[in-house]
Wavefront OBJ file of the C-alpha trace (Angstrom):
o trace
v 0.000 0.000 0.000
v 0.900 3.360 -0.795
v 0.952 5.575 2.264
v 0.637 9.631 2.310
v 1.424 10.849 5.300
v 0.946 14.577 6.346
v 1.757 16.619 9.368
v 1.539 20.518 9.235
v 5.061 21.102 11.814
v 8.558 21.950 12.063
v 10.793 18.914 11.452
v 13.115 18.089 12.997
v 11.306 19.448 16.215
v 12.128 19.141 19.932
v 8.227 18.253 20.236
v 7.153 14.723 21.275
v 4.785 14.535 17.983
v 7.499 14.602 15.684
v 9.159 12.019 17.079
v 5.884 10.297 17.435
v 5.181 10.947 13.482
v 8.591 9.980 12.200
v 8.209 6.614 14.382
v 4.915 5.789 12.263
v 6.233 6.566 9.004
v 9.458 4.490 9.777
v 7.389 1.898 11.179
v 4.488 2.289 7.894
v 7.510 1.438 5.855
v 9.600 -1.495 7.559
v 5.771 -2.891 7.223
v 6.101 -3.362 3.661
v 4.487 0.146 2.295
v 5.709 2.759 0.417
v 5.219 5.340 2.443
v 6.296 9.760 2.102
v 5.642 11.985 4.971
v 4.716 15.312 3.564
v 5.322 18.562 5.789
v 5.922 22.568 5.121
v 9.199 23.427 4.455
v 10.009 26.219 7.740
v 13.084 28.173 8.899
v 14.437 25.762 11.781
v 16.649 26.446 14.478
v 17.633 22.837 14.364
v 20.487 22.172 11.748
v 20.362 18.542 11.849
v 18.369 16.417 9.405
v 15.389 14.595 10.911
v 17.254 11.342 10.185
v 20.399 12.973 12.387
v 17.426 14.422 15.324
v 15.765 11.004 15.605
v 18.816 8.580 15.511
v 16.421 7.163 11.983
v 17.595 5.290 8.731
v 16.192 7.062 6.047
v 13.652 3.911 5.625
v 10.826 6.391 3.675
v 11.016 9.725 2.054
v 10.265 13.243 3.553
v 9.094 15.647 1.623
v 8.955 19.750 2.293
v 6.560 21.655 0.584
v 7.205 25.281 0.355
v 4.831 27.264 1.936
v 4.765 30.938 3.250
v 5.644 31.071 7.604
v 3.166 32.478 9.238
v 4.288 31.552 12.764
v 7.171 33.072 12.020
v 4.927 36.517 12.923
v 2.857 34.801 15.761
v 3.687 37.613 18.322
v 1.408 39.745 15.765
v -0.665 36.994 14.580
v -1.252 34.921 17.676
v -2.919 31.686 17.274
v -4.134 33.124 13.246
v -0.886 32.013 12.371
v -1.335 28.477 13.036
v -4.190 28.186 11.312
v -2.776 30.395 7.796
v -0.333 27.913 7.830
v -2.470 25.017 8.191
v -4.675 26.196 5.428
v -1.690 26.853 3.305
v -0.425 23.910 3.723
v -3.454 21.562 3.307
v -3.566 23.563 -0.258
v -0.225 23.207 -0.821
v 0.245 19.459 -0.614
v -2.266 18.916 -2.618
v -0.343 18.800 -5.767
v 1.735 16.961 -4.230
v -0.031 14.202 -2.683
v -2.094 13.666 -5.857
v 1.028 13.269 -8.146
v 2.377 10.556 -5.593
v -0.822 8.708 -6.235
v -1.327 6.985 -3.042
v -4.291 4.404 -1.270
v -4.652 5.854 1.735
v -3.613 9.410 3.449
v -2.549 9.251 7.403
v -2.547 13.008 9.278
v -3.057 14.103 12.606
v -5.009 16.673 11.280
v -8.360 16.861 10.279
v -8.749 19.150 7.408
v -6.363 16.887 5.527
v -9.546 14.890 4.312
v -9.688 17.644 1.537
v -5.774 17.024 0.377
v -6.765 14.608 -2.266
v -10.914 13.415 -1.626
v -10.589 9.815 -4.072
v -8.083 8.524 -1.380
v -8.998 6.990 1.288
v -8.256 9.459 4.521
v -7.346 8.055 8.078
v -7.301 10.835 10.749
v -5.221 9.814 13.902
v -6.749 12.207 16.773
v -5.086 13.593 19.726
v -7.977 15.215 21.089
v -11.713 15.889 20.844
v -13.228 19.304 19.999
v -14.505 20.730 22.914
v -18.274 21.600 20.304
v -18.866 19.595 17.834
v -19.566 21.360 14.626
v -21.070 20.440 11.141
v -17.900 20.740 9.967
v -16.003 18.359 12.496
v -18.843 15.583 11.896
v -18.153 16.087 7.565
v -14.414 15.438 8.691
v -15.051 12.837 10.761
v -17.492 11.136 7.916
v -15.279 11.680 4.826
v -12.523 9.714 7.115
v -11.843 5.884 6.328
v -11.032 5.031 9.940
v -10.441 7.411 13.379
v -7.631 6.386 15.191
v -7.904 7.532 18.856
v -4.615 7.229 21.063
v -6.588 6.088 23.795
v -9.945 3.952 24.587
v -11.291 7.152 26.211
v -10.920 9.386 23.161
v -12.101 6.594 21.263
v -15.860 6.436 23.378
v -15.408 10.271 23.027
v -16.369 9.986 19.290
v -18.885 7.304 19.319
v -20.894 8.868 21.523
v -20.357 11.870 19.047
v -21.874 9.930 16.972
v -19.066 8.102 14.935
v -19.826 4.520 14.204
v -18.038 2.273 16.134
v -16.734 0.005 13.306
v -15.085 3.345 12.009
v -13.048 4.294 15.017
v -10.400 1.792 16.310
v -8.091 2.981 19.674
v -4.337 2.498 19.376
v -1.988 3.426 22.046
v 1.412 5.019 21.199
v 4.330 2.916 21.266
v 8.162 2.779 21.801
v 11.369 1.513 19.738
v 12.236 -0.651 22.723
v 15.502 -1.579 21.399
v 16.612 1.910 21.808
v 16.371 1.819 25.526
v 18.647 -1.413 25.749
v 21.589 0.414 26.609
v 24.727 -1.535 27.409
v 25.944 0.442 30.224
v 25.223 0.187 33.860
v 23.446 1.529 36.401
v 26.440 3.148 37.770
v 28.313 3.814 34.155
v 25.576 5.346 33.013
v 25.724 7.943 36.335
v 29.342 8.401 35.787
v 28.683 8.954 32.177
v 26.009 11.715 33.187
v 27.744 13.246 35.905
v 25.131 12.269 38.402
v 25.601 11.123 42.112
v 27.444 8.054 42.578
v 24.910 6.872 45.654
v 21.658 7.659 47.104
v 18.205 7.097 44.774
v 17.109 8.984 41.523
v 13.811 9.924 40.248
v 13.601 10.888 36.581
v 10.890 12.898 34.591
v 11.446 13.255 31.206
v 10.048 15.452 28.550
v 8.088 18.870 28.565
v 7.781 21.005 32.036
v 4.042 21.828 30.924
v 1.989 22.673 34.040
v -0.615 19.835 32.486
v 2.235 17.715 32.918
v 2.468 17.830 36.642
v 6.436 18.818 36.814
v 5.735 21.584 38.983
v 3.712 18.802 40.876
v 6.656 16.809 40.986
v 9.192 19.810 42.035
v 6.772 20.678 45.258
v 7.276 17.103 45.870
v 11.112 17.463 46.220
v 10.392 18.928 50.026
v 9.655 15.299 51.193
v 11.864 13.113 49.840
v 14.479 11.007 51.431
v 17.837 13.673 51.895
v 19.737 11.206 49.537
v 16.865 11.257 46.761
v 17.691 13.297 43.369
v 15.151 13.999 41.436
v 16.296 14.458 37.768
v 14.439 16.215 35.294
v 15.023 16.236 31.868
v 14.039 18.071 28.928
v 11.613 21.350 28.759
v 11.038 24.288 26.407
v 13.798 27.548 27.524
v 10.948 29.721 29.598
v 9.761 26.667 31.571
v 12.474 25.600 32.531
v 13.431 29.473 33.564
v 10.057 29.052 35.552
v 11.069 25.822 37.848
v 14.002 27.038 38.163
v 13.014 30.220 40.220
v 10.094 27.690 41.706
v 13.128 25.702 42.670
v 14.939 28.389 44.655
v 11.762 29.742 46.240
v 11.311 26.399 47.409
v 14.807 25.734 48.139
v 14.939 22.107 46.711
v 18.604 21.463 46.304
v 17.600 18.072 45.082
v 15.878 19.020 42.123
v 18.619 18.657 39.037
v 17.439 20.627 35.590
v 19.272 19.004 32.747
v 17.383 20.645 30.368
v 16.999 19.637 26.833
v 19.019 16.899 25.359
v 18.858 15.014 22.264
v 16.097 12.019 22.267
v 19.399 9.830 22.269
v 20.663 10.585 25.315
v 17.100 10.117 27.014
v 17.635 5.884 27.339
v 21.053 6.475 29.795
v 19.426 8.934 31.858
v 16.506 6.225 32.711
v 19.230 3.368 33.114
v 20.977 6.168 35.600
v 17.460 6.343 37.487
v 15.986 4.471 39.873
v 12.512 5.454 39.172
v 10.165 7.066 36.687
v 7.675 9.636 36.996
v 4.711 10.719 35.286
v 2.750 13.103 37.240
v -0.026 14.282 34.730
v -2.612 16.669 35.948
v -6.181 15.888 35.556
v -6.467 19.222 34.926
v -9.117 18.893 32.215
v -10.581 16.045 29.735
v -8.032 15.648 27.793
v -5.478 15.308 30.384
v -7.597 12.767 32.297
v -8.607 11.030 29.092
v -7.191 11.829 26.005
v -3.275 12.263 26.678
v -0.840 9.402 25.676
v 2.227 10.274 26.612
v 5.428 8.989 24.894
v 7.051 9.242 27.952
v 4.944 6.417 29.729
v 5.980 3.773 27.079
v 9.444 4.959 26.936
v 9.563 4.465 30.559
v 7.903 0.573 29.810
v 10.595 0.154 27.067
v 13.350 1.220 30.008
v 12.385 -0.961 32.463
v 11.922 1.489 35.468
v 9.424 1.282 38.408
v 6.824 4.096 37.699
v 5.781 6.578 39.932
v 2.083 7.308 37.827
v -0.896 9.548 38.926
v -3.918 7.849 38.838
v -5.876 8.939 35.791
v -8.148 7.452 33.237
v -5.350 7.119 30.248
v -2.609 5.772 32.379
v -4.726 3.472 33.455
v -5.285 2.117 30.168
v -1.924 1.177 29.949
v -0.574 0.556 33.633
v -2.534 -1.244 36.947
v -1.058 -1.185 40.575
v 0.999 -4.459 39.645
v 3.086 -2.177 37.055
v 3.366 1.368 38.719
v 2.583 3.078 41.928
v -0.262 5.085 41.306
v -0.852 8.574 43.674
v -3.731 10.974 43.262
v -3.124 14.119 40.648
v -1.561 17.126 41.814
v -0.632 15.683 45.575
v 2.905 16.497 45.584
v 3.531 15.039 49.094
v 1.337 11.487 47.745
v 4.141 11.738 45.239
v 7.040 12.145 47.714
v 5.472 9.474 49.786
v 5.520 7.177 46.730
v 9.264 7.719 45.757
v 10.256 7.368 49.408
v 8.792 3.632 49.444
v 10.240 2.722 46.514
v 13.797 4.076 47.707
v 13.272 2.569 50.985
v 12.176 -1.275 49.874
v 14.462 -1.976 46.508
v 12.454 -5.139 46.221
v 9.322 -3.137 45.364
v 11.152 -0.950 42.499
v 12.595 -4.650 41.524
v 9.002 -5.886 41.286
v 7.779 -2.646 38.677
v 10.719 -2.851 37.093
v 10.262 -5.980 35.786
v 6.408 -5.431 35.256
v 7.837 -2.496 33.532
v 9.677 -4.514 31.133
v 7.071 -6.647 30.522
v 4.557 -4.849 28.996
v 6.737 -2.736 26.938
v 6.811 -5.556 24.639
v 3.451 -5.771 23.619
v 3.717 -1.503 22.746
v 5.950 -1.849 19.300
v 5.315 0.716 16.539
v 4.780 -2.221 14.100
v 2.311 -3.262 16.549
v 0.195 0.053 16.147
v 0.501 0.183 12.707
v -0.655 -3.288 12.341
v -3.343 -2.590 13.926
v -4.121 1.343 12.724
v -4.366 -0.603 9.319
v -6.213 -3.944 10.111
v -9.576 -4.586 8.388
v -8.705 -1.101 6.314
v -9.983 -2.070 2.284
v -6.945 -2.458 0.287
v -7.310 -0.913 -3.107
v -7.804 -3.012 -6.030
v -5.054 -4.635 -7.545
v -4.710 -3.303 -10.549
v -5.745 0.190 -9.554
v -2.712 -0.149 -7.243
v -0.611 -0.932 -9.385
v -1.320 2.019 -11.555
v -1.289 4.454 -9.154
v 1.719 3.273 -8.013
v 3.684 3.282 -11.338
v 1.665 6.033 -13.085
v 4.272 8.101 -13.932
v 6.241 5.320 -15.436
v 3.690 4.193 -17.731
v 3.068 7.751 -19.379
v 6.826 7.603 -20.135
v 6.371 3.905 -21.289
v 3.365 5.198 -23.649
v 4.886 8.220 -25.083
v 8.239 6.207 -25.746
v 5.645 3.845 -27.908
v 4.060 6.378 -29.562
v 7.149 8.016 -31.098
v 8.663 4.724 -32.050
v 4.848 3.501 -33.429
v 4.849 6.893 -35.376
v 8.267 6.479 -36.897
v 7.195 2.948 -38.078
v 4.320 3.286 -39.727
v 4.940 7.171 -40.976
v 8.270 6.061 -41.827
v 8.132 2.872 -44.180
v 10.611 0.249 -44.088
v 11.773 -1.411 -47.260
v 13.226 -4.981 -46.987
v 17.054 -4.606 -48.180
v 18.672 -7.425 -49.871
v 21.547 -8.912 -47.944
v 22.616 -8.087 -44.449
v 21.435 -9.546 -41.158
v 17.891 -8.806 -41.424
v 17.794 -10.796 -44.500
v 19.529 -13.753 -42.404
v 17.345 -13.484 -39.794
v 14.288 -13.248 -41.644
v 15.137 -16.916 -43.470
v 15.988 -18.215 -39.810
v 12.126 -17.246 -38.517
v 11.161 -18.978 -42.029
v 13.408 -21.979 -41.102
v 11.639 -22.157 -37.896
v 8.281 -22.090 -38.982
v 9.350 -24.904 -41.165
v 8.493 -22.584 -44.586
v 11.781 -23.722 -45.640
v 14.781 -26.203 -44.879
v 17.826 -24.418 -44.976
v 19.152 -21.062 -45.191
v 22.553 -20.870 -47.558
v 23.389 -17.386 -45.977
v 23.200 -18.424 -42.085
v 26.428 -18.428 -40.049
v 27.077 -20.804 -37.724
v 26.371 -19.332 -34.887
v 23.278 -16.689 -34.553
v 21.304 -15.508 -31.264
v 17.777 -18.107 -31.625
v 15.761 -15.745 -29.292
v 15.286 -13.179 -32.199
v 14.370 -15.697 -35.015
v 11.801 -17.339 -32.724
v 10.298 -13.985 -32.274
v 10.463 -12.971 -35.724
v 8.606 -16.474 -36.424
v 5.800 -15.674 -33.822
v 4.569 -12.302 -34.880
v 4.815 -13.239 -38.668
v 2.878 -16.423 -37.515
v 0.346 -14.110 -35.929
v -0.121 -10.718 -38.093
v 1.048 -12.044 -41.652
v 4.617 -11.130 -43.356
v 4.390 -7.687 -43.376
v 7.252 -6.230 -41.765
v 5.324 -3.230 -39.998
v 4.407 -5.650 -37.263
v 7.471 -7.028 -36.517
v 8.723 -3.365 -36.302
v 5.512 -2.600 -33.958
v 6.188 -5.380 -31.881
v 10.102 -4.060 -31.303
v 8.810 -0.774 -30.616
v 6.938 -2.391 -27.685
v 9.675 -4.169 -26.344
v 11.719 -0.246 -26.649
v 8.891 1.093 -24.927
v 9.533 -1.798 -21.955
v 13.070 -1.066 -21.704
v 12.054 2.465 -20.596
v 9.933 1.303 -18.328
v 12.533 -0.982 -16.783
v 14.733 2.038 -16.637
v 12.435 4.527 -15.428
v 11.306 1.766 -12.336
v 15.285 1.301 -11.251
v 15.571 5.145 -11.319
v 12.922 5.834 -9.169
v 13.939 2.736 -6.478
v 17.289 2.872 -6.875
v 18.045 7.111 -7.443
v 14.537 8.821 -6.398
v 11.220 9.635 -7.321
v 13.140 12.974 -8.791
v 14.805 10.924 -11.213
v 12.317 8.862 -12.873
v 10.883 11.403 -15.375
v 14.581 12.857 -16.278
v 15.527 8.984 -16.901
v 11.826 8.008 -19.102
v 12.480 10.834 -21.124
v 16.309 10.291 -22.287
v 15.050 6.735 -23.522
v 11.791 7.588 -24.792
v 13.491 10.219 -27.005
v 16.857 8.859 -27.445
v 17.099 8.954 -31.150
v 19.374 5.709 -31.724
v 16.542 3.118 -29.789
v 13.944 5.305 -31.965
v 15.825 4.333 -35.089
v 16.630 0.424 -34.120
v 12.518 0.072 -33.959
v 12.323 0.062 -37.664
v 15.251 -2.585 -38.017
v 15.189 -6.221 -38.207
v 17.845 -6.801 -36.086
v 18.346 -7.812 -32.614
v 19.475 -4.600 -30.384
v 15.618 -3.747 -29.722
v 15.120 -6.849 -28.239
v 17.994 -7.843 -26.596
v 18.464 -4.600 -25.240
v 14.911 -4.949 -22.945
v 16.545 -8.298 -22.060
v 19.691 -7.027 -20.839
v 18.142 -4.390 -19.163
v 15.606 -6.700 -16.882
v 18.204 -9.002 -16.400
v 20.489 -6.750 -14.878
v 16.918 -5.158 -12.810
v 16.117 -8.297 -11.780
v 19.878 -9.237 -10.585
v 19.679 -6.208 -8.378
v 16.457 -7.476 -6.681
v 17.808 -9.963 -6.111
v 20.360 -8.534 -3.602
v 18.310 -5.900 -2.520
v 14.531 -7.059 -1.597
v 11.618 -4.435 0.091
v 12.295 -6.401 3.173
v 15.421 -7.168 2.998
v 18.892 -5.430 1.937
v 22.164 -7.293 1.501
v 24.615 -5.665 4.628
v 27.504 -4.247 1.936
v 24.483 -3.127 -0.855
v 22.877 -1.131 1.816
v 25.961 0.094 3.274
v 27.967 1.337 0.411
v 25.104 2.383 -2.312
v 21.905 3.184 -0.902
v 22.016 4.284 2.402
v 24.729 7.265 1.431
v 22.561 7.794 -1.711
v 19.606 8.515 0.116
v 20.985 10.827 2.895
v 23.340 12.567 0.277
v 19.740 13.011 -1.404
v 18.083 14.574 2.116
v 21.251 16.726 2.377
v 20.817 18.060 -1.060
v 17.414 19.105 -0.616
v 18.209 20.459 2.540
l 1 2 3 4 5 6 7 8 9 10 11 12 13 14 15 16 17 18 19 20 21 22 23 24 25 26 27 28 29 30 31 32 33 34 35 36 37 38 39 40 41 42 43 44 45 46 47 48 49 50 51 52 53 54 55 56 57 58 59 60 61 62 63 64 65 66 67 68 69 70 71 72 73 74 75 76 77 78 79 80 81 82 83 84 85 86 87 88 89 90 91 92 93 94 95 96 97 98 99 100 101 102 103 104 105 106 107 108 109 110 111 112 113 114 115 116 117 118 119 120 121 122 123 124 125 126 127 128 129 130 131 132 133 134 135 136 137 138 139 140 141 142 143 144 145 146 147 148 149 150 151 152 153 154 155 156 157 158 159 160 161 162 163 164 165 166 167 168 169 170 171 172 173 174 175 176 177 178 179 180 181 182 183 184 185 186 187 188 189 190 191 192 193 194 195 196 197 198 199 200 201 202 203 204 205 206 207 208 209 210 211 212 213 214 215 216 217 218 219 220 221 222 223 224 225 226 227 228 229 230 231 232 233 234 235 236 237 238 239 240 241 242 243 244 245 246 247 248 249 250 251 252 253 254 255 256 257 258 259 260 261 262 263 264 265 266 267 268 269 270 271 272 273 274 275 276 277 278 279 280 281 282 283 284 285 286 287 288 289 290 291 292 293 294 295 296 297 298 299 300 301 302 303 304 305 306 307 308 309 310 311 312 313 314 315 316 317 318 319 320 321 322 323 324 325 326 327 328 329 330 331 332 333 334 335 336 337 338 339 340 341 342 343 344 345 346 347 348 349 350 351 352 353 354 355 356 357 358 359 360 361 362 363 364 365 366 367 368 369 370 371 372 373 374 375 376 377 378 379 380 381 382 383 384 385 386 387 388 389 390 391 392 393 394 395 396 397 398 399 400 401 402 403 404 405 406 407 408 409 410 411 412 413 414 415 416 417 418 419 420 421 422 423 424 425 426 427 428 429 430 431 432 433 434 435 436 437 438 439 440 441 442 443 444 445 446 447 448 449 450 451 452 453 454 455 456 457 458 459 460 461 462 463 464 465 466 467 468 469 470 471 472 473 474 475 476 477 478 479 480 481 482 483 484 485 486 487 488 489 490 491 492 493 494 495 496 497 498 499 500 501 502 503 504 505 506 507 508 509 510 511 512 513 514 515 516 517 518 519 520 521 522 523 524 525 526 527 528 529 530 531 532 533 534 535 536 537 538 539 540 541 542 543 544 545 546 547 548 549 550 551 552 553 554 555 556 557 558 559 560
């Protein structure tokens, strides 16, 4: 299946969805689908490529679509900006979605169900509208499937009204393998510069109030004197803002790393002794709707979870795998960390709960089931769409070399090899039982095809020349699919033209001789050889290594 998928941010971003959106795509494509993750082309502080950001293979293919930045003026604009640069960008991608042709189109945002209205649309939500409008329900009906990040968003939408069939809940998941970090407990404190002894609490991600860090920073005032609570991560003026709550509060124990690259994040949860998440249930989607990456990160790490008891954690976690407090109790939360630092066998027994369930949270998983009981398209209509481009090229080659044929008449020439091969194709239709002129050896694929089509449309030479205007026509479609896998999608119309209006192959049409055909031989044998090293799901270790991995991040770095 072809795959569109579209997300209206900055990328790279230091924001949990991007990481969260380049996760699906990678994890669309290691599925077995072509996949292309459409977003605007911005100004970025970040001068790393996503692949770089995310620690990613370039497994699927980003694409930026210039647009005009309106957030770029969002002190004057306010939230307007957002949505002029939504709108732009749903209009924008259009064109660009439409020419990659594909079955289905994946956003996290709803207006996307306009980008191209024949494809199917899946809408992955994040939240629920606080009123329902006309216009969210004509979203929500034009959509091929809702895909709500938890079971409480999901009821949120039936009882909007959504059939149930329609809206499927999938939970966000983790690369576990990144959190398998070779280092120790104690290397991985060394490493960090972090206290040698004593017991460490980590929160990762955004300080958010919603979040519950400041929750989590008022809890520093009752913890053990040997406890460290570590947090990690957080936008500039929030961490500013816990910072000063910090000193006010004087809790020497509270460590700000600030933000670090998603890389680091696995060693500072093997340096921890515990994991936080102290979400506010602040409002709905807090309570309900929020799926933090954090939580399955924390799964994938193996750590005993401190959790607040709401709705969507609960989805995931029960008192077996974390030790759940009430929201925004800061000393519930300091009580919490101070039983799990003063009975090790208790951490021991979430950790390996932890550890446990992180398994069953894969981003194959989700997209396995994100996609399960979703129509695939026809065949055939597949098939087109996915190789539209090369079969214009393929039908343009054979219309030049069809015109030159039949505007162009060939006269048979006495002598030469066309007159040889013409009494082999004879000689095999048994019209005759020798033929004087034949050398010894001669190729015998050409004669047998010279016997078929004479066999099937009569002697007169236009067919044969037809027919090897066909098989031209298939050797630029040969060459125009190996561009495109092999190069890029950029290089696939360059390539179909050159050998749809190379003027030699346009020329060897109207001969009997063998280049025509033997040239479409050569050039699927050598295609086909090449598959053969390099399969969708697999790649052959050196292959990948010296040809197409550099290839395709010299290609990201060029459009860059």
């Amino acid at each position: 299946m072809k795959i569109a998928c579209l997300a209206n941010i900055r990328l790279p971003t230091e924001r949990a969805h991007g990481l969260q959106i380049m996760s699906m795509c990678r994890a669309f494509a290691q599925e077995g689908h072509e996949t292309r993750l459409f977003v605007p082309k911005r100004r970025n502080a970040i001068a790393a490529t996503p692949w770089e950001h995310y620690g990613m293979a370039p497994v699927f293919e980003i694409v930026e679509v210039p647009i005009f930045d309106f957030v770029r003026f969002d002190r004057v604009l306010g939230r307007a900006a957002l949505w002029l640069n939504a709108l732009q960008f749903a209009r924008a991608a259009r064109k660009a979605v439409r020419a990659f042709a594909p079955d289905a189109v994946y956003a996290r945002d709803p207006w996307f169900v306009s980008v191209d209205p024949r494809t199917k649309y899946v809408y992955e939500a994040h939240d629920f509208p606080a009123s329902v409008t006309p216009l969210h329900r004509r979203f929500w009906d034009r959509a091929a499937r809702v895909v709500a990040v938890t079971e409480g968003l999901r009821k949120a939408f039936i009882a909007a009204g959504v059939p149930e069939g329609k809206v499927v809940a999938a939970h966000d998941g983790v690369d576990a393998a990144k959190f398998s970090v070779p280092e120790t407990k104690a290397e991985a404190r060394a490493k960090l510069g972090l206290p040698a002894e004593g017991f460490i609490a980590a929160y990762t991600g955004h300080l958010y109030p919603y979040k519950g860090a400041d929750d989590l920073l008022e809890a520093c005032a009752h913890l053990r004197p040997a406890t460290r609570v570590v947090f990690v991560g957080g936008r500039p003026d929030d961490l500013e803002r816990l910072k000063m709550r910090a000193e006010v509060l004087g809790a020497r124990n509270a460590v700000f790393v600030g933000p670090v690259p998603h890389a680091q994040v696995p060693l500072y949860l093997r340096a921890a002794d515990a994991a936080v998440l102290p979400t506010r249930a602040s409002d709905r989607h807090a309570a309900e709707f929020l799926s933090p990456l954090k939580l399955f990160e924390y799964l994938a790490a193996g750590k005993a979870i401190v959790a607040t008891d709401t709705p969507s954690v609960r989805e995931i976690l029960d008192d077996r795998s974390a030790a759940f407090v009430p929201p925004s109790d800061p000393e519930a939360l300091a009580k919490a960390l101070n039983a799990l630092a003063d009975v090790p066998a208790k951490a021991a027994e979430l950790e390996r709960a932890s550890a446990s369930l992180a398994a069953g949270h894969s981003w194959a998983a989700r997209v396995r089931k994100v996609l399960d009981g979703l129509p695939d398209p026809h065949p055939v209509l597949a098939w087109y769409r996915r190789y539209r481009t090369e079969l214009l090229l393929t039908t343009l080659a054979f219309g030049i070399r069809a015109a030159y044929v039949v505007l162009f008449p060939q006269v048979r020439v006495g002598g030469g090899d066309g007159e040889i091969y013409l009494g082999l194709s004879d000689l095999v239709r048994g019209l005759v039982d020798h033929v004087p002129s034949a050398p010894t050896y001669f190729p015998i694929l050409y004669p047998h095809f010279l016997a078929a089509v004479r066999s099937l449309f009569g002697d007169d030479l236009v067919w044969i020349r037809l027919w090897q205007a066909l098989f031209s026509a298939a050797t630029v479609f040969v060459m125009a699919l190996m561009a495109r896998r092999w190069i890029g999608r950029e290089a696939v119309v360059p390539t179909g033209l050159l050998g749809a209006l190379y003027a030699p192959t346009i020329l060897e049409s109207g001969i009997i001789y063998t280049e025509t055909v033997y040239a479409f031989a050569l050039t699927a044998a050598v295609a086909l050889g090449i598959l053969a090293v390099e399969t969708r799901r697999h790649r052959h270790p050196l292959h990948r290594q010296a040809v197409v991995t550099p290839l395709q991040v010299r290609h990201q770095q060029m459009k860059r």
